[in-house]
C-alpha positions as CSV (number, residue, x, y, z in Angstrom):
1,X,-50.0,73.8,32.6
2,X,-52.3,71.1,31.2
3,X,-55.2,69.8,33.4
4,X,-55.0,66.7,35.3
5,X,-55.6,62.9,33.8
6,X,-59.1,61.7,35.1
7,X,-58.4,58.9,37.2
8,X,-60.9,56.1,37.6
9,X,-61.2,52.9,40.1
10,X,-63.2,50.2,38.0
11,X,-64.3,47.6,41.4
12,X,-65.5,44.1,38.9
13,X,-64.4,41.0,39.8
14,X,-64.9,40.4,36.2
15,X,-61.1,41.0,34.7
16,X,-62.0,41.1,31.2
17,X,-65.0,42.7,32.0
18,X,-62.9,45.2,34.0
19,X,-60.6,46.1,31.2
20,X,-62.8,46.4,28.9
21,X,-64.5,49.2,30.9
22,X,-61.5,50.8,31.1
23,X,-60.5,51.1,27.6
24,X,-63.5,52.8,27.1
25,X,-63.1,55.3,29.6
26,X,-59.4,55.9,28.5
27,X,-60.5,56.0,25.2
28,X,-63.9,58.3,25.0
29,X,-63.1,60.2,28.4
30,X,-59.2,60.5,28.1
31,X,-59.2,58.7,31.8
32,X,-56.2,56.4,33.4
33,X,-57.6,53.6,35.2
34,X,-56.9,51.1,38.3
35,X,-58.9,48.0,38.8
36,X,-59.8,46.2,42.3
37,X,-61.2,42.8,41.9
38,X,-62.3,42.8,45.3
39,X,-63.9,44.7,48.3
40,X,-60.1,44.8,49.9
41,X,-58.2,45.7,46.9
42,X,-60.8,48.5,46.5
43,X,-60.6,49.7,49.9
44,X,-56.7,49.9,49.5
45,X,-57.0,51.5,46.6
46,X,-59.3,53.6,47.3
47,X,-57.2,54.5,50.5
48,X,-53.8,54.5,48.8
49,X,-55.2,57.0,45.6
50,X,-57.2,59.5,44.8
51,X,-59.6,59.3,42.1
52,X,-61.8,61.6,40.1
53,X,-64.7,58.7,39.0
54,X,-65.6,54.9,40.6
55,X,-67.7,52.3,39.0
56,X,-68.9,49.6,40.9
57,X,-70.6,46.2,40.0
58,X,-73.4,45.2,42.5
59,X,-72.5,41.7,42.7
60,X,-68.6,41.2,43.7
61,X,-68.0,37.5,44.6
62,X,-68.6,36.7,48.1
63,X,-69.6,40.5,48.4
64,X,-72.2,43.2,47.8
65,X,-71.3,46.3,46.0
66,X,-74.2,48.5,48.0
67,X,-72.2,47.5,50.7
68,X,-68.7,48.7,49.3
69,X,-70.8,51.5,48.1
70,X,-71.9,52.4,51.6
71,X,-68.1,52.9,52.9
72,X,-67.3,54.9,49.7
73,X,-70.1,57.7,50.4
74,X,-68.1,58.0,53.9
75,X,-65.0,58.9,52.2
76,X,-63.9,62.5,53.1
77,X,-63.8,63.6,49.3
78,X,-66.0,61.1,48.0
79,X,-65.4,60.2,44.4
80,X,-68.8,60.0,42.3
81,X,-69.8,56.7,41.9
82,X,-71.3,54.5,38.9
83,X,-73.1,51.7,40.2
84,X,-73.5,48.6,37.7
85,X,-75.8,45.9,37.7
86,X,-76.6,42.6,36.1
87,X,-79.8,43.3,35.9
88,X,-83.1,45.9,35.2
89,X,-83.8,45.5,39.3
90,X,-85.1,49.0,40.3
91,X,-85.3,48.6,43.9
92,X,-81.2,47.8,43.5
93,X,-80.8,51.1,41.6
94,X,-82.8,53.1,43.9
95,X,-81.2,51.6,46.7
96,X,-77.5,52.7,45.2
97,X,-78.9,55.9,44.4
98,X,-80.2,56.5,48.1
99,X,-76.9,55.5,49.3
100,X,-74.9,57.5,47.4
101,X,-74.2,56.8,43.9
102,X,-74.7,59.9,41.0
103,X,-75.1,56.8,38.5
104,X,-76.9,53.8,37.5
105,X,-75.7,51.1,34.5
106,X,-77.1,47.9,33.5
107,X,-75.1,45.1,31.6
108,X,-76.9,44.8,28.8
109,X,-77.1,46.4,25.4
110,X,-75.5,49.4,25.3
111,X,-73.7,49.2,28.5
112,X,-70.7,50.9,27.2
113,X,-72.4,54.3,25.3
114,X,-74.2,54.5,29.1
115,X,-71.4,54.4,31.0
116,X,-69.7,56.8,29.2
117,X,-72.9,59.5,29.4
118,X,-73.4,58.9,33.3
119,X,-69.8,59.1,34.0
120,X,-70.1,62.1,32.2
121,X,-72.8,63.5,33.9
122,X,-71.6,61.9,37.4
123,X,-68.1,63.8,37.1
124,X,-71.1,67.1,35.8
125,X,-72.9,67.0,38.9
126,X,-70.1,66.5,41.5
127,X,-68.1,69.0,40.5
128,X,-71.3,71.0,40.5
129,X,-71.8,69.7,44.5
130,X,-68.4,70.6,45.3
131,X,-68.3,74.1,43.7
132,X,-71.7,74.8,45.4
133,X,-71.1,73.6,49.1
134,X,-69.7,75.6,51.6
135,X,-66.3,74.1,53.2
136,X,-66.1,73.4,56.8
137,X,-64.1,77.3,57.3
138,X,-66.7,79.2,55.3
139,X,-69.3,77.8,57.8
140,X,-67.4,78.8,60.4
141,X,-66.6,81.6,59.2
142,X,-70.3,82.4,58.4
143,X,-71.6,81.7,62.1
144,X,-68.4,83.8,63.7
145,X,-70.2,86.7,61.5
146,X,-73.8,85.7,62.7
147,X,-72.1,85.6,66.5
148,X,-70.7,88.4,65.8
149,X,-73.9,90.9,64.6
150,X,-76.3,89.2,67.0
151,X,-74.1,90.9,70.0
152,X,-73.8,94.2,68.3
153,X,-77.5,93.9,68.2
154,X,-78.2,92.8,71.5
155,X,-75.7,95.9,72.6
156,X,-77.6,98.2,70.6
157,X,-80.7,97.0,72.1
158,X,-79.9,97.1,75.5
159,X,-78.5,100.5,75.0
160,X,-81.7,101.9,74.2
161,X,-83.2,100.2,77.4
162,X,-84.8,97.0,75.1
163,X,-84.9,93.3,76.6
164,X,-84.8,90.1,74.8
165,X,-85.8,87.4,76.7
């Protein structure tokens, strides 16, 4: 059995811009894609599906992707995200980093040989997260075991007539 399509959510309000993107994941990352040309669509998309990869353009119209980008982080299994900007703006980029995002792009230039190397590395490093973060049962799991030896220790200890305070 094959491995599954990579599925990304391109949020542009751009359309041509947004297809474009696409193609280029389809093409040099084998992904499907979806587009959402606006916060909603996104939301409901992003509700409705579940994808491996997100890019996101800072300036949607009447909206701001940090913002988007803010709810995304919240998702229980947060995609990675590629945030995209207009601009060179470094306080924007280190904003969507400390928010969240694994990756940074800027429209300009070689926007499309980027996107592809910090999807690339985006997709790298979550999967790396994932693999190397304990799930909700192994931490429970882990402090029934601490719970567990601290009483045999305390019953050792008071068996041999020691106090812990």
């Amino acid at each position: 059995m094959g491995e599954r399509e990579l599925r990304v959510l391109i949020v542009e309000d751009m359309e041509t811009e947004a297809w474009t993107i696409g193609k280029v994941l389809e093409k040099k990352l084998g992904a499907s894609f979806d587009i959402a040309l606006d916060e909603n669509e996104a939301r409901h998309k992003l509700n409705s599906g579940e994808y491996d990869l997100v890019t996101l353009d800072y300036k949607l119209s009447n909206f701001d992707g940090l913002e988007l980008l803010r709810e995304i982080v919240e998702y229980e299994n947060c995609p990675p995200v590629i945030f995209i900007t207009g601009d060179s703006s470094e306080s924007i980029a280190v904003e969507a980093f400390k928010i969240g995002a694994l990756g940074h792009v800027i429209k300009q230039g070689n926007l499309y040989t980027r996107l592809i190397e910090e999807s690339r590395f985006a997709l790298a490093k979550a999967a790396y997260i994932k693999a190397n973060i304990p799930t909700e049962r192994e931490i429970l799991e882990q402090s029934l075991l601490i719970h567990d030896l601290q009483n045999k220790a305390s019953g050792r200890a008071s068996n041999l007539g020691i106090r812990f305070f």
